[in-house]
GUTOR-125800 format. One record per residue (C-alpha): x, y, z. Coordinates in Angstrom, 2 decimals. Layout:
# residues N
<rec u="X" v="Y" w="Z"/>
...
This chain:
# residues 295
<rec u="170.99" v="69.34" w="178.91"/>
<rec u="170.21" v="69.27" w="175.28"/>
<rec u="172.88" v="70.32" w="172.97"/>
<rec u="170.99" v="71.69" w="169.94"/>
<rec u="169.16" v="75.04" w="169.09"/>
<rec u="165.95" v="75.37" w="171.02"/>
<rec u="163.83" v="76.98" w="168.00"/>
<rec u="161.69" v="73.95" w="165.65"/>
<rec u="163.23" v="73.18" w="162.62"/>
<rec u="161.69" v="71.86" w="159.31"/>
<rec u="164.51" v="69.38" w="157.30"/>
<rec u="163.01" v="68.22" w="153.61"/>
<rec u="164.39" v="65.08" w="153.01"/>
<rec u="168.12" v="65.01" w="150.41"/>
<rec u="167.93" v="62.37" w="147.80"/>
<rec u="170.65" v="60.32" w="147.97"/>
<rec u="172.43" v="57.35" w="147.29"/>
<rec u="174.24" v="54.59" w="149.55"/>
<rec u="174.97" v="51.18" w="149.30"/>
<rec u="175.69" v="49.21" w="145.94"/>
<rec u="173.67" v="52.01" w="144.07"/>
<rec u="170.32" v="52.69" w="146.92"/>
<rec u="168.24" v="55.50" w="146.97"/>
<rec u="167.68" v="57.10" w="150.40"/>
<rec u="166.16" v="59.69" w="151.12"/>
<rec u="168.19" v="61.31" w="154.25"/>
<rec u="167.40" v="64.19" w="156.80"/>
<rec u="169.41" v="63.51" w="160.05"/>
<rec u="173.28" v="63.08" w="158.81"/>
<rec u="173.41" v="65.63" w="155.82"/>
<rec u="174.99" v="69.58" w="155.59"/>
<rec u="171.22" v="70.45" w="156.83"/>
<rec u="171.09" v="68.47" w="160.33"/>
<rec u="174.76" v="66.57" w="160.63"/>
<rec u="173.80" v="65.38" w="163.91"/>
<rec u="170.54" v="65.77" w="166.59"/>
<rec u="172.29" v="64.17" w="169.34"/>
<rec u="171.84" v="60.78" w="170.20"/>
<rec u="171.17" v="60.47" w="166.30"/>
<rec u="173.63" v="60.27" w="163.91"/>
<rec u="171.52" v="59.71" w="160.53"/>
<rec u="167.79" v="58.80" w="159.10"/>
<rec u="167.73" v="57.19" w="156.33"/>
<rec u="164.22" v="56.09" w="154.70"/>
<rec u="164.19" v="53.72" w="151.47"/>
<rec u="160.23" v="54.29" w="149.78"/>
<rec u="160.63" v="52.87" w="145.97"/>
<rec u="158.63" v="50.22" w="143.94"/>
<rec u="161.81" v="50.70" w="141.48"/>
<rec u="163.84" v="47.53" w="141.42"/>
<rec u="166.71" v="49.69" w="140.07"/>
<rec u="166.49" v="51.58" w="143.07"/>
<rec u="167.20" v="49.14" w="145.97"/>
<rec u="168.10" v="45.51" w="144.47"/>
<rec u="171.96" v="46.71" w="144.81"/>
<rec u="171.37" v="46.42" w="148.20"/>
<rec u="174.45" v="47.23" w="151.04"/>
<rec u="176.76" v="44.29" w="150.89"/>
<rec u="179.35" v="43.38" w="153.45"/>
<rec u="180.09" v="46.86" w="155.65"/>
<rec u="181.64" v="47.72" w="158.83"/>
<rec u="179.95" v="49.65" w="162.11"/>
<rec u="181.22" v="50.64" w="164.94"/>
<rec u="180.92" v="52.47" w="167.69"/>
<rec u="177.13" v="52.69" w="167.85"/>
<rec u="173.40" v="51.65" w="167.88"/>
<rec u="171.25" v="50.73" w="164.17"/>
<rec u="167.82" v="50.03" w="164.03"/>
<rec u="165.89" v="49.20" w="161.04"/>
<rec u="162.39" v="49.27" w="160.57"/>
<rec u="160.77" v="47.77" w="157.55"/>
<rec u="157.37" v="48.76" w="156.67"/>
<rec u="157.05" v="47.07" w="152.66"/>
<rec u="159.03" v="44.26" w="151.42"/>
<rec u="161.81" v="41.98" w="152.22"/>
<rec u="165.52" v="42.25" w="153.25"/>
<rec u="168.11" v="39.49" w="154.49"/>
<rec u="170.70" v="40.20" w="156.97"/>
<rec u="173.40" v="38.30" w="157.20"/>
<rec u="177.33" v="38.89" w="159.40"/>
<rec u="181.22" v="37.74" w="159.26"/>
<rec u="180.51" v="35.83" w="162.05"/>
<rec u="177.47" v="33.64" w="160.38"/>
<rec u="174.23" v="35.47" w="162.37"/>
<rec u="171.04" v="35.17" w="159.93"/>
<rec u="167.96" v="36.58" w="159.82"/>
<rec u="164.98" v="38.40" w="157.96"/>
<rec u="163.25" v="41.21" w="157.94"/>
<rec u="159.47" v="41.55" w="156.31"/>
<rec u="156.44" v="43.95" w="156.33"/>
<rec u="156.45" v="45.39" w="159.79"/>
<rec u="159.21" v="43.77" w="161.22"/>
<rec u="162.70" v="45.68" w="162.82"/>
<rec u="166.38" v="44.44" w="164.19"/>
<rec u="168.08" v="46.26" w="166.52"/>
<rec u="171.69" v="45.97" w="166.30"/>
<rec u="174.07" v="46.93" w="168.74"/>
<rec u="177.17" v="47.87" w="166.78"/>
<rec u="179.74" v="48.97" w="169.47"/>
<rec u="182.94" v="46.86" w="169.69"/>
<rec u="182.57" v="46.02" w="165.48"/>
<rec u="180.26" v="43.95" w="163.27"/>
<rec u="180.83" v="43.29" w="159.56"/>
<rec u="177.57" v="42.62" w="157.97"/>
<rec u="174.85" v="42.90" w="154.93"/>
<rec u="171.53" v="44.29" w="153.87"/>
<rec u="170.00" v="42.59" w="150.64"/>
<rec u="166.92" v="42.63" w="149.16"/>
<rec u="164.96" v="39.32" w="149.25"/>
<rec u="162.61" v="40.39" w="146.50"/>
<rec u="163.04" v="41.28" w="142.84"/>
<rec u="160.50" v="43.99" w="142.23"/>
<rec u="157.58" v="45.53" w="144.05"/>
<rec u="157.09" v="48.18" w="146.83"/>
<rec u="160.13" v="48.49" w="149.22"/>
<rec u="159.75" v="51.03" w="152.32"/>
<rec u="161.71" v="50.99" w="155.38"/>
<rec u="163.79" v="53.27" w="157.54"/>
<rec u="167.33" v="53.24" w="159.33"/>
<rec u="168.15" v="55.47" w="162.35"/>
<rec u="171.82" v="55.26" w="163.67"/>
<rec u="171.94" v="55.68" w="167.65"/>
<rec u="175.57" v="56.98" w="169.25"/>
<rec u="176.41" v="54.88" w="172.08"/>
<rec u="178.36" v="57.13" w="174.96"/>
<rec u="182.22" v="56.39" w="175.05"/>
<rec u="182.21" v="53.57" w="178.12"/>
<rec u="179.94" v="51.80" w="175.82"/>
<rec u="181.42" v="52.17" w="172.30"/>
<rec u="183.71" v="49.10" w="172.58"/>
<rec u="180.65" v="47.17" w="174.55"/>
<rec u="180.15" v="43.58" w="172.93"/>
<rec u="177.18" v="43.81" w="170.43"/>
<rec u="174.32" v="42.42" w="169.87"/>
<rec u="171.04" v="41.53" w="167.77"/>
<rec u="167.48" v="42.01" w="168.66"/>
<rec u="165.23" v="40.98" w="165.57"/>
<rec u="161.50" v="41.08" w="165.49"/>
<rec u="158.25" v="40.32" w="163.51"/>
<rec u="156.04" v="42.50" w="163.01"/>
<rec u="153.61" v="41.01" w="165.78"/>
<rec u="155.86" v="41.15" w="168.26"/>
<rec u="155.23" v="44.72" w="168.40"/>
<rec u="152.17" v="46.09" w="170.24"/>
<rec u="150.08" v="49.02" w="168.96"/>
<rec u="147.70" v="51.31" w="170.92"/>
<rec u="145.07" v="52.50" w="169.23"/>
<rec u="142.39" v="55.47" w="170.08"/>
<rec u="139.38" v="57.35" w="167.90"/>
<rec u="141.90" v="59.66" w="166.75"/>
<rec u="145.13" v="57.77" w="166.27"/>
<rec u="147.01" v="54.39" w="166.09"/>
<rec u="150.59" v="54.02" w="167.08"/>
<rec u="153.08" v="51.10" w="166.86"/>
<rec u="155.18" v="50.91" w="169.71"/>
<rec u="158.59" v="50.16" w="168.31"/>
<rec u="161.40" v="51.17" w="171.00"/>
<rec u="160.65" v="52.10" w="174.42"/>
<rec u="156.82" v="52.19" w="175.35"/>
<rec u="153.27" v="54.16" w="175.75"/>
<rec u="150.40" v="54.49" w="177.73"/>
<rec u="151.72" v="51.39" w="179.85"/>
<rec u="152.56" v="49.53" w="176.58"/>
<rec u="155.84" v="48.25" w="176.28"/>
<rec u="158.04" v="47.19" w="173.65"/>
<rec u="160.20" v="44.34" w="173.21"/>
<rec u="163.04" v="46.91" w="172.84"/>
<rec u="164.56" v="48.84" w="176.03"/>
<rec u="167.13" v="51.26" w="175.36"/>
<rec u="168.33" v="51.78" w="178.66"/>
<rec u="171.57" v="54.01" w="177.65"/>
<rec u="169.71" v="56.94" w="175.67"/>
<rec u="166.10" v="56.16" w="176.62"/>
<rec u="164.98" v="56.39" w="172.70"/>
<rec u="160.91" v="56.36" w="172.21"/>
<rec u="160.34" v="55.32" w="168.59"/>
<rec u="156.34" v="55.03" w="167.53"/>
<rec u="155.27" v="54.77" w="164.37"/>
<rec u="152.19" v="56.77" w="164.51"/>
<rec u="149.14" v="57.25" w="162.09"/>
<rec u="146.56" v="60.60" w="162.54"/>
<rec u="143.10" v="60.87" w="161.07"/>
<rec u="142.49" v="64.55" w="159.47"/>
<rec u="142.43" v="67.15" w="161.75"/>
<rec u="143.75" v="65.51" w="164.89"/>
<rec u="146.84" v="65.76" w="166.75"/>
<rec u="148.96" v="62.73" w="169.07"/>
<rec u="149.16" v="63.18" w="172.60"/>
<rec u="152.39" v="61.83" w="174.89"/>
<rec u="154.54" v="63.60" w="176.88"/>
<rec u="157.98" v="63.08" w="176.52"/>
<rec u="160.99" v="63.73" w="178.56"/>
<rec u="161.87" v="68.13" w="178.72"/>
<rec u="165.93" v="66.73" w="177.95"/>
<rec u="165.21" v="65.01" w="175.34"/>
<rec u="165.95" v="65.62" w="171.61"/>
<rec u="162.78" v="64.92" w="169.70"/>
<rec u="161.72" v="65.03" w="165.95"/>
<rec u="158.61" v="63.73" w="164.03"/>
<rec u="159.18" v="62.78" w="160.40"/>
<rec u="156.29" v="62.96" w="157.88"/>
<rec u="156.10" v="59.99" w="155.40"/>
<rec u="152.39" v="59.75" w="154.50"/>
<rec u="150.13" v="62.95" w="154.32"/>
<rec u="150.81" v="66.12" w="155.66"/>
<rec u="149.96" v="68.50" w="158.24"/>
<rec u="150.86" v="71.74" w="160.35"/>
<rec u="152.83" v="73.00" w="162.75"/>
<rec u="152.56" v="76.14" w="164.23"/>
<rec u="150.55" v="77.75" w="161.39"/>
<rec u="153.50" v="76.15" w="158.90"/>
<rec u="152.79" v="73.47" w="156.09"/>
<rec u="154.18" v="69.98" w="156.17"/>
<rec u="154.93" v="68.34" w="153.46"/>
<rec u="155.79" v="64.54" w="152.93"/>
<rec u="159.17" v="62.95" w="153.47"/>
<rec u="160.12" v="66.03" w="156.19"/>
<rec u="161.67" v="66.55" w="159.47"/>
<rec u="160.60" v="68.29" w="162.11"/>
<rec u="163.31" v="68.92" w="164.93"/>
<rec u="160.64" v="70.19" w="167.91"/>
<rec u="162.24" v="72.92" w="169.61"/>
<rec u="160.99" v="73.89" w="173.33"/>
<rec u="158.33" v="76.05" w="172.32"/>
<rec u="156.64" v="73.03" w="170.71"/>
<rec u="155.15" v="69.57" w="171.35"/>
<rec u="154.41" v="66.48" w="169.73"/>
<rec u="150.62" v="67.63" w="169.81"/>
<rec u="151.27" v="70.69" w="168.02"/>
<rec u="151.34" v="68.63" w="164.91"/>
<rec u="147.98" v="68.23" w="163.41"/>
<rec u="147.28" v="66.22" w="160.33"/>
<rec u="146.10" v="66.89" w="156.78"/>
<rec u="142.61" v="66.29" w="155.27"/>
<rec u="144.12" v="62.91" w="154.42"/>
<rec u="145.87" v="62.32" w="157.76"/>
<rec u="149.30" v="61.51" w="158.43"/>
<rec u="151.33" v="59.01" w="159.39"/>
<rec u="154.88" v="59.80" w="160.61"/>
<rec u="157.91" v="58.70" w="163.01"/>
<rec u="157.76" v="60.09" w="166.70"/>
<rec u="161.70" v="59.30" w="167.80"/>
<rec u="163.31" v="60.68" w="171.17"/>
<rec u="166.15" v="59.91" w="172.70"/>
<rec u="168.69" v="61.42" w="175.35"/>
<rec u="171.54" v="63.47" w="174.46"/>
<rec u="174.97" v="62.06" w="174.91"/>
<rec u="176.64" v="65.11" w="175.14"/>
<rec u="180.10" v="63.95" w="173.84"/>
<rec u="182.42" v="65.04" w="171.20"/>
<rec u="181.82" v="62.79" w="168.33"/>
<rec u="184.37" v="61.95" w="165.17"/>
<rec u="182.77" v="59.72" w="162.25"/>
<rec u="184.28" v="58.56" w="159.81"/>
<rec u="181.58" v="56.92" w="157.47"/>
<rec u="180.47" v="53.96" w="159.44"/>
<rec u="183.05" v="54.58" w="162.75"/>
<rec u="181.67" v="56.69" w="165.36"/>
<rec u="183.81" v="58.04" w="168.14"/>
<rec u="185.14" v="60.20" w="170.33"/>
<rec u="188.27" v="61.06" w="169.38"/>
<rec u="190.70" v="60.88" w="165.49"/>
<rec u="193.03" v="58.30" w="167.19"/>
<rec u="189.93" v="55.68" w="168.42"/>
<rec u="189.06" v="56.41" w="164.25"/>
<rec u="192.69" v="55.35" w="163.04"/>
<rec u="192.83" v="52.20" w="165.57"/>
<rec u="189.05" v="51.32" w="163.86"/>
<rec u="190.20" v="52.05" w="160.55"/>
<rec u="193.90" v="49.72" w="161.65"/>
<rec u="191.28" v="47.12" w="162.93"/>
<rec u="189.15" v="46.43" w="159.92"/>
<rec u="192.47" v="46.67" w="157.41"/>
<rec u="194.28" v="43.87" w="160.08"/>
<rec u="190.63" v="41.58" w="160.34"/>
<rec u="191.15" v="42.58" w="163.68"/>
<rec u="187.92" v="44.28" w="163.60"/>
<rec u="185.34" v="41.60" w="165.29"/>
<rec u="186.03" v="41.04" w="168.93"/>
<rec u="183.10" v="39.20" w="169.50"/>
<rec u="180.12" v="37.21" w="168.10"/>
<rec u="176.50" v="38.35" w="168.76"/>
<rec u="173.72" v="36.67" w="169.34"/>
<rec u="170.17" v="36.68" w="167.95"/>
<rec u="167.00" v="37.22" w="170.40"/>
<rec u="164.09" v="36.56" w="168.98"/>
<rec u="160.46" v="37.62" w="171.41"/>
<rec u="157.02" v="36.35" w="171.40"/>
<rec u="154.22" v="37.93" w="169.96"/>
<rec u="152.97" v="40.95" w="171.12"/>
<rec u="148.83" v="42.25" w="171.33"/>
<rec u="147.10" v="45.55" w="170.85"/>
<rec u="145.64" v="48.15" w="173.44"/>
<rec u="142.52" v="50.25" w="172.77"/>
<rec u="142.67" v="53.18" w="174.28"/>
């Protein structure tokens, strides 16, 4: 059963900072939408200021649940405690799988130019918070996209019209498309009635509903509403389409811990102070390139 209100809900993006000194620009995980269960935060970086990403997020903690990061411009390096590598460019993602504890960091590879990416945290249910973690990392061509005469969509986690990608959640069941609308037309999937489902705008605009939507918004569907009741701008739009699941759990956070219960919080919290914190070393996987479907 879903565990938020039923009505649609329209969430302008809060400017913020995080990091060494980043500018985000956040919907899910701030005093408008704390939560939309599975998700615990969006976070989207768009900024061809230097002094507005080169800080970077060095060494941090997570645990407890799911990241994935999806960059659309430029270049960032991650790197962990326990010596995993790798890079993400234009079009590429990484899924990590938090849960048990990873120490790791998020730097810019570049020294100016455009830098536009996006990073949704996933909860993971309590029998698989303390799960081993690991790493899926991808180039952008590993992704498939379908493509008809009045959209295109990347198919980043989960899959559509028979097109699968690389990435499987199997624990929350997140869809995550990266979708782009010509003017006046609308994308058509049908997604799970349990599901928890929002679209956010980050090029154009369009309607819902009769109401205006502007760039860098969220729209939290409600049940009276579908992901084709969004129709694009004169200039089109290109947005995130992101389901997933509802848990359905209590959930405590404290900044990068996410868990059930204030005494799992304190032992995370005891764990990182100790270096008791990483249980286990994850592992890279790395897939083969992917092709694209016209519809």
């Amino acid at each position: 059963m879903k565990t938020q209100s039923n009505s649609t809900r329209f969430i302008p993006a809060m400017k913020t900072s995080d990091g060494a000194g980043v500018t985000v620009h956040r919907t899910i995980g701030t005093p408008a939408l704390r939560h939309y269960d599975p998700f615990m935060m969006l976070d989207h970086i768009s900024s061809d200021n230097p002094d507005e990403y080169i800080a970077g997020f060095p060494q941090h903690p997570h645990r407890g649940f799911n990241t994935f990061t999806y960059m659309i411009d430029g270049d960032m390096e991650h790197k962990d405690s326990m010596g995993n590598t790798g890079n993400l460019g234009p079009g590429g993602a990484q899924w990590m799988k938090a849960a048990s504890g990873v120490i790791h960091s998020e730097m810019p590879k570049q020294e100016n130019g455009l830098m536009r990416g996006f990073q949704l945290w996933i909860n993971l249910p309590s029998e698989n918070k303390m799960d081993a973690p690991e790493y899926q990392e991808y180039k952008s061509d590993a992704f498939s996209v379908v493509e008809t005469p009045d959209w295109k969509a990347k198919v980043l986690i989960g899959h559509l019209d028979n097109v699968n990608s690389p990435i499987e959640d199997n624990i929350t069941n997140v869809s995550y498309f990266d979708v782009q609308l010509k003017a006046g037309k609308s994308f058509q999937h049908k997604l799970p009635l349990e599901n928890n489902t929002f679209l956010y705008i980050f090029e154009g605009n369009g309607q819902l509903s009769g109401n205006k939507v502007q760039l860098n918004t969220l729209i939290v569907l409600g049940e009276n509403n579908t992901v084709s009741d969004f129709i694009a701008g004169i200039q089109g739009a290109r947005f995130l389409m992101i389901s997933g699941k509802p848990i359905n759990e209590s959930i405590i956070q404290y900044g990068p811990f996410v868990m059930n219960s204030k005494e799992e919080i304190d032992q995370a919290m005891s764990d990182f102070q100790s270096n008791n914190f990483v249980r286990d070393r994850a592992w890279i996987n790395r897939p083969q390139k992917a092709k694209t479907k016209v519809l």
